[in-house]
C-alpha positions in Angstrom: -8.2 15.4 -24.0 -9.0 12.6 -22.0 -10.6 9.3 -22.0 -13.5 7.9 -20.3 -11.2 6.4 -18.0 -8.6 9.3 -17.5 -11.9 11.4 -16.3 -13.0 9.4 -14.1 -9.7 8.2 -12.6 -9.1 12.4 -12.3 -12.9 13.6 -11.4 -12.2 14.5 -8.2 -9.7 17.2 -9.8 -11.8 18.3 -12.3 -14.8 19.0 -10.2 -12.4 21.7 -8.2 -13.6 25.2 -9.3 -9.5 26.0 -9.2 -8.1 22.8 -11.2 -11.1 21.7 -13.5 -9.9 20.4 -16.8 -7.7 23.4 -17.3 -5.7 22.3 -13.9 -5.3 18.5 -14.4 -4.1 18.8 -18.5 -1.8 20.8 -16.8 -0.9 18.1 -14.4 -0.7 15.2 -16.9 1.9 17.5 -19.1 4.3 18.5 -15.8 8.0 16.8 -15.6 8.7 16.8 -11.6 12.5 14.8 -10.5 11.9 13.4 -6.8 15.3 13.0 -5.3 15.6 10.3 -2.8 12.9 7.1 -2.8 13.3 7.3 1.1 10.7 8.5 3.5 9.7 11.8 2.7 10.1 10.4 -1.3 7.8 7.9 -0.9 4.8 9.5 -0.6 6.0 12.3 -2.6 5.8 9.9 -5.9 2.7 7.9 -4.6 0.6 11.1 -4.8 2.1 12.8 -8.1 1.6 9.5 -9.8 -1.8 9.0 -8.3 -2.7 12.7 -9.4 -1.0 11.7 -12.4 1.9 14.1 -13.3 2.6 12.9 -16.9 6.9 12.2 -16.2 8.3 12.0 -12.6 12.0 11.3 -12.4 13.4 9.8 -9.7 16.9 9.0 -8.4 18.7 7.1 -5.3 21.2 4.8 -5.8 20.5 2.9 -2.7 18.7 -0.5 -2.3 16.0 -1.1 0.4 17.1 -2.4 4.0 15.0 -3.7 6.4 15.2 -0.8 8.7 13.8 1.1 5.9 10.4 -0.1 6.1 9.1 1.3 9.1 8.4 4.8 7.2 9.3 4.2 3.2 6.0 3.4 2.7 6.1 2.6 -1.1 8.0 -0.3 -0.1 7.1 -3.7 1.0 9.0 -6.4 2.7 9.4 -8.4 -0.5 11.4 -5.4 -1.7 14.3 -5.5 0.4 17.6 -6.1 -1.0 15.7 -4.4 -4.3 17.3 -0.9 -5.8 14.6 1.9 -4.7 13.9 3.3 -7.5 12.6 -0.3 -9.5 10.8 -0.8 -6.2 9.3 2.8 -6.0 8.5 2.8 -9.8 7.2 -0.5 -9.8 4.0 0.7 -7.4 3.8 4.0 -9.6 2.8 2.4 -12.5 0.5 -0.2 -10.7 -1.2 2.9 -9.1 -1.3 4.8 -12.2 -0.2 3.1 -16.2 -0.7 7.1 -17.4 2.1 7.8 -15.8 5.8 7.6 -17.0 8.2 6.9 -14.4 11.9 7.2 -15.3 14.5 5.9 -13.1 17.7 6.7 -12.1 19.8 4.2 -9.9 22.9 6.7 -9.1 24.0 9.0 -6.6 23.1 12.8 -7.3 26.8 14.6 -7.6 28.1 17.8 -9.3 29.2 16.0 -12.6 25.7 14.9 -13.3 23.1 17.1 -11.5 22.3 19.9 -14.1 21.9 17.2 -16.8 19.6 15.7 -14.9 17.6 18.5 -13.6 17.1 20.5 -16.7 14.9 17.5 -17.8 12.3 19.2 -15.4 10.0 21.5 -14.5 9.9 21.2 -10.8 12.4 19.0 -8.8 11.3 17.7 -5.0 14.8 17.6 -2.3 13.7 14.3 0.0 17.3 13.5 0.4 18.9 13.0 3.8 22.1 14.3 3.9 23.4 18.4 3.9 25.6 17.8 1.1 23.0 17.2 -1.0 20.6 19.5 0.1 23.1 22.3 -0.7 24.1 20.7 -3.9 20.1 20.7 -5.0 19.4 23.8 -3.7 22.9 25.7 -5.8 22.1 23.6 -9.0 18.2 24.7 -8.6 19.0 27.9 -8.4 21.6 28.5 -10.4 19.3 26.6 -13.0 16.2 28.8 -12.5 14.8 25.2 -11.8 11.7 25.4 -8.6 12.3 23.4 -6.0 10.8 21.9 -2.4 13.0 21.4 0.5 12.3 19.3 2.7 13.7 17.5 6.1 12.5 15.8 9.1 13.8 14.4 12.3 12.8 13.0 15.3 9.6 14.5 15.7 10.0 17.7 13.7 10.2 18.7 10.6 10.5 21.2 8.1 10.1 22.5 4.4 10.0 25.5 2.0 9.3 25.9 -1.8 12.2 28.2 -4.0 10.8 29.9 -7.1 13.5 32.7 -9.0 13.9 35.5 -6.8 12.5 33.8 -3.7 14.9 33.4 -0.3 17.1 29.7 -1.1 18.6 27.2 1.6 21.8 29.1 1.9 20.1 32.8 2.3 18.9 30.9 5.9 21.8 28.8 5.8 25.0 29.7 4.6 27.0 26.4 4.4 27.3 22.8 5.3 28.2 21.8 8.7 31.1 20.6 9.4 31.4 16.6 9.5 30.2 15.3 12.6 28.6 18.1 13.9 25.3 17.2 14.0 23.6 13.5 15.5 24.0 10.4 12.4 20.4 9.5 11.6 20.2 6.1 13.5 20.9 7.9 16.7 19.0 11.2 16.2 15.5 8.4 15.0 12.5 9.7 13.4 8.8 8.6 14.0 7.9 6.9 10.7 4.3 8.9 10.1 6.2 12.4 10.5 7.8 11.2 7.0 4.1 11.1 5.5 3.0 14.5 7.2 6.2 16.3 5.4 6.4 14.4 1.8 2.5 15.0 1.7 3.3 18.7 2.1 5.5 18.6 -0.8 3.6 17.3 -2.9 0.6 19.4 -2.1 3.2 21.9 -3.4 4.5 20.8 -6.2 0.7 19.7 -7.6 0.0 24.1 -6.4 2.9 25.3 -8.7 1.8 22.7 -12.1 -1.7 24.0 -11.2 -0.8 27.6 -10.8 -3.4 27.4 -7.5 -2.6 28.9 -4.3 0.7 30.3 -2.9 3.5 28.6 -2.8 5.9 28.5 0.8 8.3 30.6 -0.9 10.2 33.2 1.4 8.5 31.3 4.1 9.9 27.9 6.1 7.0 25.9 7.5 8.1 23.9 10.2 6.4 21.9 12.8 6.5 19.5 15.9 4.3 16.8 15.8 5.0 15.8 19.5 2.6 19.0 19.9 1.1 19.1 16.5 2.8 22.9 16.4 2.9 24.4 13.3 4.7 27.2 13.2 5.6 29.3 9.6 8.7 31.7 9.6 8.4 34.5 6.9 12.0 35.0 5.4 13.5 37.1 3.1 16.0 37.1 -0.3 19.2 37.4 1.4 21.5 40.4 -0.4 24.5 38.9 1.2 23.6 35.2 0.0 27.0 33.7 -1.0 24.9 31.9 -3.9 22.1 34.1 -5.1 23.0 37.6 -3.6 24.2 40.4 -5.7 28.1 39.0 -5.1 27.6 35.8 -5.3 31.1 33.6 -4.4 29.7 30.1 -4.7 29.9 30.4 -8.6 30.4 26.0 -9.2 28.9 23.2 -7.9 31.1 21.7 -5.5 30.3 17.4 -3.8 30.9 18.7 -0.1 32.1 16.6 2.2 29.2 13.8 4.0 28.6 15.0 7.0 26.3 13.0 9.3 23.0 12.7 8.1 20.5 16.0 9.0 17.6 14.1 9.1 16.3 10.4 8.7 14.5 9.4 5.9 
């Protein structure tokens, strides 16, 4: 059970009719991977520590630039220069010592995603690149592993939650683009709060599936444009054809496509 401390620290939880005590041991025992310590990751892993999921993973093998600031919010300027995930975990356990944070400075590839991954009961996409995306969303699948998607640029963005037998990323879309085809990220931009709006999202989702409260955004991709502050959700459906999860599937192994230019800037 929990300590004097531990119930206060989580009373706002535990006062919920839906959580109570039931909802935040539940909480404290759930293994979620974040992948990517960027924008969308940042307050992804502020808010799952703060709520205090007992073990969140998280991997990016990049180190914090300058330009990173205005919407990585879990870093600070002292940081830059500073691998992201010491600088991500480093704020994690100062906002909460319950929880364990373990690290992984390395790029998420094909020879090392499934080991990863099967470490976890719920694994949050905040990467910023297709190739991954697809690679997160096959291994996830293909793993019976839930996941969130999410992406944002400019001033839109957009994000759905994959349980087993739910619609995945490639039954709306089939493949990776081709390099080039799309903007890079530093010429596309973002507006740095549309980072929070999104990552806040997912983590409102992952804390719904530990808890069991509420329906998930599966078979449904929630997107909006905060220029307008349009919301708009687009009911989809398990895709029969899907070339990963259909009934004849063809992408059977988990393939390190090609880096396109960035989809979305995190």
């Amino acid at each position: 059970m929990f300590t004097e401390d531990q119930i206060e620290r989580y009373s706002r939880h535990i006062i919920l009719q839906e959580v109570g005590v039931e909802g935040q041991l539940k909480i404290n025992a759930g293994r979620v991977l974040i992948v990517g310590a960027g924008g969308l990751g940042s307050p992804v892993a502020l808010y799952l520590a703060a709520a205090g999921v007992g073990t969140i993973g998280l991997i990016d093998g990049d180190v914090v630039d300058l330009s990173n600031l205005q919407r990585q919010i879990i870093h600070f300027t002292p940081d830059v220069g500073r691998p992201k995930v010491e600088s991500a975990a480093e704020k994690m356990r100062l906002l909460n010592p319950d929880v364990n944070v373990v690290t992984y400075h390395a790029l998420l590839r094909a020879d090392n995603i499934r080991d990863i991954i099967r470490q976890y009961d719920f694994v949050v996409d905040g990467t910023d690149n297709f190739p991954v995306k697809f690679l997160i969303n096959d291994a996830c699948v293909q793993e019976g592993i839930p996941f969130s998607h999410g992406g944002i640029l400019r001033f839109e963005g957009q994000t759905f939650t994959w349980t087993p037998g739910a619609a995945c990323y490639r039954c709306m879309f089939n493949a990776p683009p081709p390099p080039n085809a799309v903007p890079t990220c530093s010429q596309a931009g973002v507006l740095g709060a549309i980072a929070g709006m999104l990552g806040t999202i997912q983590a409102t989702e992952t804390l719904k599936f530990l808890t069991g409260v509420g329906d998930l955004l599966t078979n449904r991709l929630l997107t909006f444009n905060a220029r307008t502050m349009n919301f708009r959700t687009v009911n989809v459906r398990h895709n029969a054809k899907c070339a990963l999860c259909g009934t004849t599937p063809t992408v059977t192994t988990l393939t390190d496509y090609e880096q396109a230019a960035c989809e979305w800037k995190k």
